[in-house]
C-alpha positions as CSV (number, residue, x, y, z in Angstrom):
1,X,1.2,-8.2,4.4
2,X,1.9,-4.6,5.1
3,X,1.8,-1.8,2.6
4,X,3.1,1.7,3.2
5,X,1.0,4.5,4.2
6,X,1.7,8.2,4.0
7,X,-0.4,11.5,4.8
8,X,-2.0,14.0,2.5
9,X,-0.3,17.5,4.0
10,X,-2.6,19.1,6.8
11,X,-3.5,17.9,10.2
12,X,-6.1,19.7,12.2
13,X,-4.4,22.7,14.3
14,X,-3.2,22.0,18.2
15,X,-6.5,22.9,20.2
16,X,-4.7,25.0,23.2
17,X,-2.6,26.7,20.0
18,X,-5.5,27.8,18.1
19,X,-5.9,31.7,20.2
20,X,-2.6,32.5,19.6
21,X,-2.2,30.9,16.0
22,X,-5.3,32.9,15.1
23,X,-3.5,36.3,15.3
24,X,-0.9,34.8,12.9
25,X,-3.5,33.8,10.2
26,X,-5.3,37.2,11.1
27,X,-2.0,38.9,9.9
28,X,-1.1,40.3,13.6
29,X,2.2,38.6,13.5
30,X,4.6,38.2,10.7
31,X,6.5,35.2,9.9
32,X,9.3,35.9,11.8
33,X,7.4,37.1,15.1
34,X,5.2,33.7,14.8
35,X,8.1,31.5,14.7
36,X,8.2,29.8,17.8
37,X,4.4,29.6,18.2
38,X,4.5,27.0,14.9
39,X,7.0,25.2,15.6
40,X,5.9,24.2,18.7
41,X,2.2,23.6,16.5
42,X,4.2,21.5,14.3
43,X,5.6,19.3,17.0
44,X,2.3,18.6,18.7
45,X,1.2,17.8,15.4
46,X,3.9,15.7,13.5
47,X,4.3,13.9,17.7
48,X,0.4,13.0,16.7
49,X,0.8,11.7,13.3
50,X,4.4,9.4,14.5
51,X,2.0,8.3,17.4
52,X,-0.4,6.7,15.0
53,X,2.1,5.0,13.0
54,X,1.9,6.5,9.6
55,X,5.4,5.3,8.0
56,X,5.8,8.6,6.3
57,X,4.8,11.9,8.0
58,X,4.3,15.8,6.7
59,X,4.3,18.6,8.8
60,X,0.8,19.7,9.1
61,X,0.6,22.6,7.5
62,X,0.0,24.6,10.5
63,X,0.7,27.8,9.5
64,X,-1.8,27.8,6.7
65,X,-4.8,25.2,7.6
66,X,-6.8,27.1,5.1
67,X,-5.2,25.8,1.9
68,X,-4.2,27.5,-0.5
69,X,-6.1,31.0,0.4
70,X,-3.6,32.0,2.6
71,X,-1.4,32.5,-0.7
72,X,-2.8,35.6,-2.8
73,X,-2.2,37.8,0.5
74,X,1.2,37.4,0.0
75,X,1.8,37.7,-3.1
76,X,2.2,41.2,-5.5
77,X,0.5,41.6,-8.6
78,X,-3.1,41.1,-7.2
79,X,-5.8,43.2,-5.7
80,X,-8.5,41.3,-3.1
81,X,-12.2,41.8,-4.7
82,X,-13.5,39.8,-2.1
83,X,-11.9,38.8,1.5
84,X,-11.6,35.0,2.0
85,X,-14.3,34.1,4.7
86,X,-14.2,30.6,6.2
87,X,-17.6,30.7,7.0
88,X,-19.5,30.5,4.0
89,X,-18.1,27.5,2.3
90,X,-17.2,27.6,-1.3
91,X,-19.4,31.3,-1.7
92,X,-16.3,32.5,0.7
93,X,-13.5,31.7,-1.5
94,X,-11.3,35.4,-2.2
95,X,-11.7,36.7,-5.3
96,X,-8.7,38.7,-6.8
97,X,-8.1,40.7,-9.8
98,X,-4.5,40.6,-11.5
99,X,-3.1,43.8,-12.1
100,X,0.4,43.3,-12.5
101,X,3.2,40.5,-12.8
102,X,2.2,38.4,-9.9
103,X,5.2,37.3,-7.6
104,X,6.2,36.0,-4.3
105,X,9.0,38.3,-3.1
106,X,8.6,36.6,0.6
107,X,7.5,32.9,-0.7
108,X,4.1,31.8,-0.7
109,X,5.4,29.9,3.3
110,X,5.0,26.6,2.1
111,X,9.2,25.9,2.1
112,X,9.1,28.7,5.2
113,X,7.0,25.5,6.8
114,X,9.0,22.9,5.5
115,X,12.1,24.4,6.2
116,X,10.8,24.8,9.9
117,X,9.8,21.8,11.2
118,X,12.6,19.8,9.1
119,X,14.5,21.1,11.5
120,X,13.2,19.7,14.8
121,X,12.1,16.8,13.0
122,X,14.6,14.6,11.2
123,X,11.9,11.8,10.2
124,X,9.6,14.4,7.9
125,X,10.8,14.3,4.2
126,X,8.6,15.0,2.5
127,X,7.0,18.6,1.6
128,X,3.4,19.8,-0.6
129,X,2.9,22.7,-2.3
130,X,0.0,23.4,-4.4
131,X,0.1,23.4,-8.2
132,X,0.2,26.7,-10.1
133,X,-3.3,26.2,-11.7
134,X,-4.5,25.8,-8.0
135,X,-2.8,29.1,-7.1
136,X,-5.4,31.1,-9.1
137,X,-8.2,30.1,-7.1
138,X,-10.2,33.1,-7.0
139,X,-9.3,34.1,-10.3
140,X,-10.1,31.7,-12.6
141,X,-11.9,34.0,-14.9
142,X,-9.3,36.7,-14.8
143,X,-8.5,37.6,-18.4
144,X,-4.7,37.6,-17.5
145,X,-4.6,34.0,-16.1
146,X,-3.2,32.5,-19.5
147,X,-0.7,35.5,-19.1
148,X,0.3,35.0,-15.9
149,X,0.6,31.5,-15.2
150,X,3.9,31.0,-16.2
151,X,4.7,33.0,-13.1
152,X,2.9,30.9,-11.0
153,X,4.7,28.0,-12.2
154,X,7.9,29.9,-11.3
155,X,6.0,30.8,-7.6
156,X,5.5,27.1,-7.1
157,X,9.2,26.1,-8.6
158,X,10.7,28.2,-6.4
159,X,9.1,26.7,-3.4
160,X,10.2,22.7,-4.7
161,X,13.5,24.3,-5.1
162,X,13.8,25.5,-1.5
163,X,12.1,22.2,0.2
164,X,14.9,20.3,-1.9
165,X,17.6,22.5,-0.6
166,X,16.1,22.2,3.2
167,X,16.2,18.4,2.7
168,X,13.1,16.7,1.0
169,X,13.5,13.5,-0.4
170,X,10.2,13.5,-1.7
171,X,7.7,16.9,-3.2
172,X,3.9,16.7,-3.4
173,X,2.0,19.4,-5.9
174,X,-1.5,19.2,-4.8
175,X,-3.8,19.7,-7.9
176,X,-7.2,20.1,-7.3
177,X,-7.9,22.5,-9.8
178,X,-6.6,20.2,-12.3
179,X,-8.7,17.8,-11.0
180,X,-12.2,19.4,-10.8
181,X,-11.4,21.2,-14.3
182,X,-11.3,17.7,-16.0
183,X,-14.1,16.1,-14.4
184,X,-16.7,19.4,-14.8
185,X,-15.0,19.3,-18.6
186,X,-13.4,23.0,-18.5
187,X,-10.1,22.1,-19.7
188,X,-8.6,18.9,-21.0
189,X,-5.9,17.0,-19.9
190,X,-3.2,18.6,-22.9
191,X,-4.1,22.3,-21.6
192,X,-3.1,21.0,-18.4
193,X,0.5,19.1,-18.5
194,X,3.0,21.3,-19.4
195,X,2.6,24.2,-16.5
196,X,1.5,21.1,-14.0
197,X,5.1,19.4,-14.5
198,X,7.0,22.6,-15.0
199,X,7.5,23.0,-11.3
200,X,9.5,19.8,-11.1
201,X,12.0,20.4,-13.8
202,X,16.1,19.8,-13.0
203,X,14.6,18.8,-9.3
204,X,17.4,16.2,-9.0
205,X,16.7,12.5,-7.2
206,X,13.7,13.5,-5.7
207,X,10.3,12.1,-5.5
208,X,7.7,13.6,-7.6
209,X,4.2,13.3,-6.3
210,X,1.0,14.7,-7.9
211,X,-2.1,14.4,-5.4
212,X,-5.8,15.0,-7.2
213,X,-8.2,15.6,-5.7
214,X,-12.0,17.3,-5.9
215,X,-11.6,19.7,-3.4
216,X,-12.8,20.3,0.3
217,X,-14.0,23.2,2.0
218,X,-16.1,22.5,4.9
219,X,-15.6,18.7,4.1
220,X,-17.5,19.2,0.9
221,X,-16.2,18.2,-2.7
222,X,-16.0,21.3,-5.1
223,X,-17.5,19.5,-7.5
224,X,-20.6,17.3,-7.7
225,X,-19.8,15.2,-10.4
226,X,-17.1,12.9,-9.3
227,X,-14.9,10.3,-11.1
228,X,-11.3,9.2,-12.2
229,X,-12.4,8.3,-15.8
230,X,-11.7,12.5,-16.5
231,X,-8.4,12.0,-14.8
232,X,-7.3,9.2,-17.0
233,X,-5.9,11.1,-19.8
234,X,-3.3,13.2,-17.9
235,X,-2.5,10.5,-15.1
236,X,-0.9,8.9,-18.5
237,X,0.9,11.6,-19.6
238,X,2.7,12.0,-16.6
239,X,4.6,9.1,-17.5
240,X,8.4,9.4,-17.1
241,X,7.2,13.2,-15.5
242,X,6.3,12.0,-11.7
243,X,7.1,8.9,-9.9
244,X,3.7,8.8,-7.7
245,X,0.5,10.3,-8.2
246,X,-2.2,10.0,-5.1
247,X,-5.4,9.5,-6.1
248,X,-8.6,10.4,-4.0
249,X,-10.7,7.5,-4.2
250,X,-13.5,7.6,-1.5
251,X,-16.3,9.2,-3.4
252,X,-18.8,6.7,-4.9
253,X,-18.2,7.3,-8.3
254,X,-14.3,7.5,-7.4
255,X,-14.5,4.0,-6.2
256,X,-16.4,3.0,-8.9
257,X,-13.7,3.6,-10.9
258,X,-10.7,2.1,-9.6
259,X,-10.6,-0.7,-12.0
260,X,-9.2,2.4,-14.0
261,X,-5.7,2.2,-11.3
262,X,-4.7,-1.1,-14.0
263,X,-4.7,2.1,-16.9
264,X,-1.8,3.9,-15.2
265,X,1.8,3.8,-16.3
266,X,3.7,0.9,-14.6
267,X,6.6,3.8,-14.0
268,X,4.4,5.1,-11.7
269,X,3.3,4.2,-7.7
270,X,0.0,5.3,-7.0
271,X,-1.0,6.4,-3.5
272,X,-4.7,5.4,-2.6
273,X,-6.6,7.8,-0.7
274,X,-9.6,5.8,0.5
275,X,-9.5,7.0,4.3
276,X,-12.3,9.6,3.6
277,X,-11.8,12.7,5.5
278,X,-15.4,13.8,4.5
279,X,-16.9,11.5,6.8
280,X,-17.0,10.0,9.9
281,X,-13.9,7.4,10.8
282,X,-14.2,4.2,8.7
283,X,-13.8,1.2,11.1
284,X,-10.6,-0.8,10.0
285,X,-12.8,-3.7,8.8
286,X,-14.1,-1.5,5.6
287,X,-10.4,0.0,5.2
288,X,-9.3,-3.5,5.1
289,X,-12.5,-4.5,2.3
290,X,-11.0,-1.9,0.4
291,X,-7.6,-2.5,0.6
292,X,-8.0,-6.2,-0.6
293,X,-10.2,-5.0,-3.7
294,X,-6.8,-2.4,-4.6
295,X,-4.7,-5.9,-4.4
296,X,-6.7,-7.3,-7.3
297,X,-5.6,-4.2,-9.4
298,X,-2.5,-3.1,-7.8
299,X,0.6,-4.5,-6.8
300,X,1.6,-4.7,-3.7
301,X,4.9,-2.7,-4.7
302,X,3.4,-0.2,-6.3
303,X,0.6,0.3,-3.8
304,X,0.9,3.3,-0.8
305,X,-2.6,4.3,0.9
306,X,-3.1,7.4,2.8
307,X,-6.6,9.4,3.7
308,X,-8.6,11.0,0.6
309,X,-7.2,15.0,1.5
310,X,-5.5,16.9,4.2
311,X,-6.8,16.3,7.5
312,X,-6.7,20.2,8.3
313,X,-10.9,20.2,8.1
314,X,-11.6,17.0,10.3
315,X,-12.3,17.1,14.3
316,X,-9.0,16.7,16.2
317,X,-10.1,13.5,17.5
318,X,-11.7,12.0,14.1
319,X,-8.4,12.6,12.5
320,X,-6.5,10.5,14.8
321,X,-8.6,7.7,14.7
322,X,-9.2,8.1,11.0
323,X,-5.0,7.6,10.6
324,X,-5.0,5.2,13.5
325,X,-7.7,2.8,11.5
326,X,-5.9,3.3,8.2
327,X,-2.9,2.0,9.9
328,X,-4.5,-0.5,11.1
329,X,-6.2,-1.7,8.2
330,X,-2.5,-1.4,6.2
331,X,-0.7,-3.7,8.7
332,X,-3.5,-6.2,8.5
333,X,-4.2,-6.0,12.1
């Protein structure tokens, strides 16, 4: 038996790189200027990810291993209340006030990435972007979200559009705001759907992945409750509205849960993330424990397993090994 596995998006930043790619994320050098420098991060890092044997490959994300907050910089319509700093955890998110229509006149770099590293590598086909609610990080209490959003959704739409047009087979929309807004009961699942699936309309034969999560900055959750029960309600309206949703499951209460997997649509493949990137390596034994426990409530066809989130946060080495045992553990070895 061997099942598919796939990655999440990020992949810690190439070590010898990370001088020079730190004056691009400073804002030193534009897009243009930092060209070469990430595509030659993007080959060290796809080269690691092929070399341990994922089937299905992403790019990295090596010119923005900080999420989503590399975003509101680039956008108009926004003015910083308080600069992003990666050193304080969750109390260093930016905070931003809207004060205008907000747009993305030079993309939010997501397809700018894609587009990039499709092009010296023909095996990556699939692209992530993250979902408009999770674009408003930093402004959640902004009394023009509601008003705005629907510009998000065309932010995030435009950025499906281009990865389409550059060659993806396959689009993720990473949603952990979605997430941790259901589980911490601030919005329910029907305030939720319509500007979540919006981004995928008229996307042609393409893939359409959703991947909750709970968060992670400085490999912590953003949320202490923790669950899939609170999902449960939109993962079954997004029947007939995504083909794959990938589900973080390596949090206790997560796992706890995943008798719950049996509850969603049949229409729909559901990618596992049980390689925890929170913590240290699981051995390929316990991958393989919890791989046979999925089999009891999953198909095989319909089953895909991957790590719990982007491996942008992990030590280089972890990550490798992480994938490597995941790998492992998928092809029963």
């Amino acid at each position: 038996m061997t099942l598919r596995t796939t990655c999440v998006g990020s992949w810690p930043i190439p070590f010898g790189l990370r001088p020079e790619l730190k004056r691009y994320y400073s804002g030193d050098l534009s897009d243009a200027d930092a060209g070469p420098l990430l595509t030659r991060a993007a080959r060290i890092s796809m080269d690691e990810m092929i070399a341990c044997g994922v089937d299905q490959i992403m790019g990295g994300e090596v010119w923005g291993p900080d999420f989503v907050h590399h975003v509101p910089p680039r956008l108009k319509g926004l003015e910083t209340i308080q600069r992003r700093d990666t050193s304080k955890g969750y109390g260093g998110i930016g905070r931003y006030r809207i004060i205008g229509d907000v747009s993305a006149p030079e993309g939010t770099g997501h397809a700018l990435g894609f587009r990039r590293e499709r092009e010296i590598e023909p095996r990556l086909d699939k692209g992530a972007v993250p979902s408009p609610l999770t674009m408003t990080l930093g402004m959640e209490n902004d009394p023009r979200l509601e008003e705005q959003l629907p510009n998000y959704v065309t932010i995030v739409k435009d950025e499906i559009d281009a990865m389409v047009e550059a060659g993806a087979d396959e689009v993720q929309l990473d949603a952990p705001a979605e997430a941790t807004s259901l589980v911490n009961g601030r919005l329910a699942a029907a305030e939720l759907l319509d500007a979540l699936i919006a981004p995928f309309g008229d996307v042609g034969d393409v893939t359409r992945t959703i991947h909750f999560c709970l968060g992670d900055i400085s490999r912590r959750p953003g949320t202490d409750v923790q669950n899939l029960s609170s999902l449960m309600p939109l993962l079954q309206m997004l029947d007939g509205f995504v083909d794959r949703v990938h589900v973080e499951c390596s949090h206790a209460g997560q796992w706890a849960d995943r008798h719950l997997f049996s509850e969603i649509p049949d229409s729909i493949e559901i990618i596992a993330g049980i390689a925890d990137v929170k913590q240290e390596p699981q051995p390929v034994s316990a991958l393989k424990e919890r791989i046979e426990l999925l089999l009891e409530i999953v198909s095989e066809d319909r089953l895909l397993l991957s790590t719990s989130c982007g491996c942008g946060r992990v030590p280089h080495d972890e990550a490798i090994r992480l994938v490597r045992n995941l790998v492992k553990a998928a092809r029963n070895e």
